[in-house]
N, C-alpha and C positions, 0 to 999 in steps of 0.2 A: 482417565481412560479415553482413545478416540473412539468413537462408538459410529459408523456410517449408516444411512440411515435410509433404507432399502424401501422403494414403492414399485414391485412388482406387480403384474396384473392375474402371473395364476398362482397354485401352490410349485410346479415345477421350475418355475421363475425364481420364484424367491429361493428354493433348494441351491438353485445355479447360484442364485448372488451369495447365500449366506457362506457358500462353499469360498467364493471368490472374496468376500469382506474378509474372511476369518485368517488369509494370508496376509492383512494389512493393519488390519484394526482388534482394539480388544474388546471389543461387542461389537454386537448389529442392532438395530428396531429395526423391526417389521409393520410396516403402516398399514394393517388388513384395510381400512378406510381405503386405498387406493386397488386393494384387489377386486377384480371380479368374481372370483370364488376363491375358496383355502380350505386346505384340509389340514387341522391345528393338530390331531394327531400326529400325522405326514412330519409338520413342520417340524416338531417341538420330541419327534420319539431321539432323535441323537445330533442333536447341531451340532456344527463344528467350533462353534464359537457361544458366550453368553449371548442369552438373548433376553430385549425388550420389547415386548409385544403390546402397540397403540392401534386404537382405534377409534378417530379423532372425529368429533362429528363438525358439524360448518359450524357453528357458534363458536369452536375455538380454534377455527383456518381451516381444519379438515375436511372430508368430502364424504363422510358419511351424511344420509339422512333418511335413516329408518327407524321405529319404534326404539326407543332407551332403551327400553327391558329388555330388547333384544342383543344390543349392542350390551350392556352391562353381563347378561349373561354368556356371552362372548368371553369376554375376560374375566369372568370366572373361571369358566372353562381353558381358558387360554393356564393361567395360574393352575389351575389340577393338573394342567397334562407337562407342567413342569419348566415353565417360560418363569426366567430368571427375576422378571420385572416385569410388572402392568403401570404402562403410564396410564395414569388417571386424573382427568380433570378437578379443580378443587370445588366444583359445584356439582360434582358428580360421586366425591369418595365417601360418601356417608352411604349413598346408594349400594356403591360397589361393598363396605364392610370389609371382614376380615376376610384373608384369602391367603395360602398357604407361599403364594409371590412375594416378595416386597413391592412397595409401592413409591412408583414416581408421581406425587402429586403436581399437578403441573397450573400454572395461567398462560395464555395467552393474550396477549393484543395485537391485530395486529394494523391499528391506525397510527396507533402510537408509544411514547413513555409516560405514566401516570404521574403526575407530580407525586400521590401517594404510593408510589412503589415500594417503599420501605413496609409501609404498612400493610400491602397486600403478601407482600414476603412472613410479616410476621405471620397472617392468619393462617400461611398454608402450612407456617411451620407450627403452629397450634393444631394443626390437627391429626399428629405424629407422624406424619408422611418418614416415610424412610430414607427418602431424599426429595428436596422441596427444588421446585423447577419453574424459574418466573422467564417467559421469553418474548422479549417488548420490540417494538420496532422503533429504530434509531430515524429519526427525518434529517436529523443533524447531527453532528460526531460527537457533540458535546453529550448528546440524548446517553451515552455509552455511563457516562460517569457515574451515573445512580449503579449501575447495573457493576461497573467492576468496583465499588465501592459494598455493596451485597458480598460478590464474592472476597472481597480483603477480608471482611468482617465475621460471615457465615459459623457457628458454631456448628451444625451440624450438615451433615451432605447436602451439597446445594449443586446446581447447573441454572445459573444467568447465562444469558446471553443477550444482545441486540442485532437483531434481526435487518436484514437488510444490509447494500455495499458501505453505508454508514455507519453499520457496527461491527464492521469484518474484524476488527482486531477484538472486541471482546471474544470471538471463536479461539482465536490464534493464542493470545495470553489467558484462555482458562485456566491451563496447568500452571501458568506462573502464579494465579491466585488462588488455587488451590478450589478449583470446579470438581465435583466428583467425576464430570467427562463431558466432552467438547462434540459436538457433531461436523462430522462431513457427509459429502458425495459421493458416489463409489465412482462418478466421474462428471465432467464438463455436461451439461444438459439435463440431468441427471439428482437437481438438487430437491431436497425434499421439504427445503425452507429457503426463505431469500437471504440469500448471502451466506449462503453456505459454501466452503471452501473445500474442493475435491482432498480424497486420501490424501492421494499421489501430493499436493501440493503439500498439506499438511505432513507428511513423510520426510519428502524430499526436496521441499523448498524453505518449508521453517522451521524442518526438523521438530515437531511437535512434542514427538516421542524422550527429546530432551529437555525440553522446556521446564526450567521449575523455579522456587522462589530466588533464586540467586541472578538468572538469566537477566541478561544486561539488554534494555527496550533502545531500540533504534527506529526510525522512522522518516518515511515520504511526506512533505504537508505540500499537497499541491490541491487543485481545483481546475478539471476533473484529477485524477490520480491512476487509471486502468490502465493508460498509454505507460507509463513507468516501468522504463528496464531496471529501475534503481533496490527492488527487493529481490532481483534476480541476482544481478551482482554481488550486492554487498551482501547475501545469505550465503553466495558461494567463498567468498572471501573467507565470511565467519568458519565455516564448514571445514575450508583450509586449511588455516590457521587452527581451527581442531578450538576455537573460544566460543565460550557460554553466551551467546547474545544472538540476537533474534531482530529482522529489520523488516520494516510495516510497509505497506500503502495506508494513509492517512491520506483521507478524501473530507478534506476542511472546507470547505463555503464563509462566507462573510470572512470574519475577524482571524487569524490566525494567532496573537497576540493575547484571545481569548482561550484558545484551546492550550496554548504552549503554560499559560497557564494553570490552566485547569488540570492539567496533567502533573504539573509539581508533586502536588502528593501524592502521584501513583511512583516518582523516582525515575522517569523516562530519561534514559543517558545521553541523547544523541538527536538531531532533528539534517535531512539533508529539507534545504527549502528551494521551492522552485515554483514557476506560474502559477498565481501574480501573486506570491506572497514573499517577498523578498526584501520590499521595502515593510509593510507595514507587521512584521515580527517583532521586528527589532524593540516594540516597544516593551514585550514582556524579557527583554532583557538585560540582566543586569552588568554587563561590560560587553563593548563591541572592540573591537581592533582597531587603532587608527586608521587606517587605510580606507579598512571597510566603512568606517563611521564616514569618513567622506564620501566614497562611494554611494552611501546613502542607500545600503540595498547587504543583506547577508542570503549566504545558499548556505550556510552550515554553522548549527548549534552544538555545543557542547556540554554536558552539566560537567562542573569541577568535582572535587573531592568535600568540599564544603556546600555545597549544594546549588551553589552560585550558577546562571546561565551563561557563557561567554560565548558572542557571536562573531564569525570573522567571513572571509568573500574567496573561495578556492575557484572561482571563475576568471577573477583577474590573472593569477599565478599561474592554473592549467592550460588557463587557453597563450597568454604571452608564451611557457614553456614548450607549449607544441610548434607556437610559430619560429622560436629559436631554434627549435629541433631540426625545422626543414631549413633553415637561414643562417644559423647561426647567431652565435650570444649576444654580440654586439652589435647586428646589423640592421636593427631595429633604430639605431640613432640619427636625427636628421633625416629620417624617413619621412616622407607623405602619404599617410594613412588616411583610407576615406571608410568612416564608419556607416553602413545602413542600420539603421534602427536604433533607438535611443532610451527601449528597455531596460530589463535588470542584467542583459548582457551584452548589450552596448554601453551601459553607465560600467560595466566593471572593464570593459577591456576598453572605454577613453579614458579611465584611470591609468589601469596599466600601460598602456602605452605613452600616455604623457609620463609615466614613472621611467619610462624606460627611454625618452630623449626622442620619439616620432613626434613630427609634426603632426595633429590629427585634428579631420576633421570631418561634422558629422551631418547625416540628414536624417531623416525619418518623415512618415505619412502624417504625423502632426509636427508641423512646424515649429509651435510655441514647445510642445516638447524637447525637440530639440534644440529649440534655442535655451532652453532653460538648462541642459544637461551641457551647454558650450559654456554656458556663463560659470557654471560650479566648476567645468575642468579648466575653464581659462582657455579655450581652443574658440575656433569658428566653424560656423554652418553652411549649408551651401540649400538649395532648392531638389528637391529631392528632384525635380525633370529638369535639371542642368548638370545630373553624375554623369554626360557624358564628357562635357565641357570639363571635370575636374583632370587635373594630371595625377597621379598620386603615383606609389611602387606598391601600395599593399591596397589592395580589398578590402573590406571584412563583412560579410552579411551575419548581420545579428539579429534578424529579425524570423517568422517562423516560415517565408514564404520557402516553398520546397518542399515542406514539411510533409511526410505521410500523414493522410493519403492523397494530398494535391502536388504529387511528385513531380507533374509538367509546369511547374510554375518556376521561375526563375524572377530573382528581386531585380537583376539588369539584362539587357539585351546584349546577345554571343559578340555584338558590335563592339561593347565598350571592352572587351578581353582582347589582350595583347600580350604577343610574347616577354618575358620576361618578368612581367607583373605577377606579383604574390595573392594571391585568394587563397581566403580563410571564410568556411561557413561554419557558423555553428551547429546548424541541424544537421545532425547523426544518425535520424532515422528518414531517407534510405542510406546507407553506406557511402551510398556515392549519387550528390543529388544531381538535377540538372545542372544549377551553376558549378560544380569542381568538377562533370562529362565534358562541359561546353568549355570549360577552362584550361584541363589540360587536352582538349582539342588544338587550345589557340595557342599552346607551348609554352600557358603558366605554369607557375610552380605553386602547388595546392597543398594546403592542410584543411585534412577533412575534420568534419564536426566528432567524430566517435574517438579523436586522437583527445582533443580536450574531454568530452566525456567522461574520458578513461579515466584521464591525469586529478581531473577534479575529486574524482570518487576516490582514486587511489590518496589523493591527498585528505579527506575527509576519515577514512578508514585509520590512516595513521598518526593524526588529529585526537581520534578518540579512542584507540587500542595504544599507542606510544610502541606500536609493532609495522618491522618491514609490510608495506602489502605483497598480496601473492597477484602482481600484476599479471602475468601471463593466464592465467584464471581468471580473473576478473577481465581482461580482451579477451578469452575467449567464451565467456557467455554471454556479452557485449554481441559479438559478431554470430555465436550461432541462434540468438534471439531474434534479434533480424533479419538473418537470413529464412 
């Protein structure tokens, strides 16, 4: 079930919300802990929807802190007058006894994951709770693995979760491990745990509502992860194509190699990888692509049909195919290409373009990097304050300068743009940065960064479904996300 999870301040409050939850979600809680007064009669004489009635004191996050016996007789009462559920604390339901409600036995923490979580899971479910409820806080993504390894396992009604932007996805795949129901917000501002994910998102973004053991796991591994158009996209793609699959934000820190592991035996289908994990993934996997292997960098994982990981580079392909698109196929040959930046999308587009017969060559604000990325492609470097001195016919800024939301930045001066020169940025987010304004000012021919974007994702999408993408969909939730 999605169940959202209502902290109004009066009893007319909550009327309003439980009205407003009950067209979205199939329960509501009511966090009386957050009201100023309630009338549980009021609440509870005909909801529009199940309800589960908490009232959380600070010991375990909540903001009650008044006499026990008062609050315990609270949800007694709450239970008589016909509230579907009393979540109750698991140091509190001996107190609370029998009650004509069922019972949500619950733990919180909220500093951390317990190494012993397994075992705190068994004792709540030792003490017949009618559904057992452990909800830890994730510090690191990894922290998630106890917690959806509980629900894989769960004999009896259960709701794990990890708490916090680092466990958003144990919310999101509850239903595919069979959670007895997953919490949101009834909107943005509005949450009643960290990392809680609105309806609306859960509805209409990852489709929630469809989500079950079959649903095929896709996912972002970046660091941060929030800025990512990439679960907007590709959820719309899925949604299109009318397929069982479901695509994340994956907010990994340190090791990525780590996580992409750790994930094995949850069955995860799909990985898009981006800043700064592109080079160091590659090591939990087990076949990369030529190309890529040299590149020495993947944005996109696949699991086979045997379980196998296979890594390949849709950065080199989409972005060379956007720049043929405005230039044509072959005109990329015996070009003079000057690459800025010597990142994981500078290392894939001096591949592709040494593949495709340009001359190329590269700078970036660390010099030994770039000299190291000339030596692997067999090309040469130049001083990043002599790009004016260079001749070339193509562009390319591959580095993040432009980037929302330091939009007035430009990686060269409007000086070094001249008619007829090709510019290529790859930053996408804004539409149109300073360098392709100031470029097709000076009567270049530009391709912008949200054309490769596209191409890469469409290529990734059809990578891992063996299905046309539904391009025009996927550009346009690209373009009205940004704008």
């Amino acid at each position: 079930m999605l169940c959202v999870s209502l902290m109004p301040e009066t009893t007319e409050g909550a009327l309003s919300d439980l009205a407003a939850a009950s067209r979205r979600a199939d329960i509501a809680e009511i966090r009386l802990d957050a009201m100023r007064e309630f009338n549980l009669a009021r609440l509870l004489r005909a909801p529009p929807c199940p309800v589960i009635i908490t009232f959380r004191p600070t010991r375990e996050g909540g903001l009650y802190v008044g006499p026990e016996s008062s609050r315990i007789a609270t949800l007694r009462d709450a239970a008589r007058l016909g509230a579907d559920y009393i979540d109750i604390e698991h140091d509190s339901v001996a107190a609370l006894g029998r009650i004509p409600a069922k019972r949500i036995v619950s733990y919180h923490n909220l500093a951390g994951t317990p190494a012993d979580l397994a075992a705190v899971y068994a004792r709540i479910a030792a003490t017949g709770a009618d559904v057992v409820k452990v909800a830890v806080t994730a510090n690191h993504i990894l922290d998630t693995v106890p917690v959806l390894r509980i629900l894989r396992d769960a004999r009896v009604p259960t709701i794990a979760l990890s708490m916090g932007e680092r466990g958003r996805l144990t919310r999101i795949l509850a239903p595919k491990f069979g959670a007895f129901l997953t919490y949101a917000a009834p909107a943005a501002g509005l949450e009643a745990g960290p990392g809680q994910v609105t309806v609306a998102e859960m509805r209409d973004l990852y489709r929630a509502d469809r989500i079950g053991p079959a649903t095929r796991v896709y996912g972002v591994i970046a660091d941060p992860v929030g800025h990512s158009l990439s679960p907007a996209i590709h959820n719309a793609a899925f949604a299109e194509a009318d397929l069982d699959a479901v695509y994340l934000p994956l907010w990994v820190e340190g090791d990525p190699a780590a996580f992409v592991t750790a994930m094995r035996e949850f069955d995860f289908d799909g990985y898009s990888v981006t800043i700064p994990h592109k080079q160091a993934v590659m090591a939990a996997l087990d076949e990369i692509e030529p190309l890529a292997l040299r590149i020495g960098a993947v944005n996109t994982v696949e699991r086979r049909s045997d379980g196998s990981l296979f890594g390949t580079n849709t950065d080199w392909t989409a972005g060379v195919a956007s720049i043929e698109a405005a230039v044509g196929r072959d005109w990329l040959r015996g070009k003079r290409a000057l690459i800025l930046g010597a990142g994981g999308v500078g290392r894939a587009m001096a591949f592709g373009l040494k593949n495709r017969g340009a001359q190329v060559i590269i700078t970036d604000v660390d010099p030994e990097r770039a000299h190291a990325l000339a030596i692997d492609v067999g090309v040469r470097t130049c001083d990043l304050g002599l790009v004016a001195e260079v001749t070339c016919e193509i562009l390319l800024n591959c580095t993040p300068v432009g980037m929302h939301p330091a939009t007035d930045a430009s990686p060269v001066p409007a000086s070094v743009l001249r008619e007829g020169l090709v510019v290529y940025d790859a930053v996408y987010n804004p539409i149109e940065t300073r360098l392709i304004r100031e470029a097709r000012q000076a009567g270049c021919r530009t391709v912008a960064g949200i054309d490769h974007f596209i191409r890469q994702a469409v290529e990734q999408f059809e990578l891992w479904t063996g299905r046309a993408a539904p391009v025009e969909t996927m550009r346009r939730v690209v373009i009205e996300a940004l704008a």
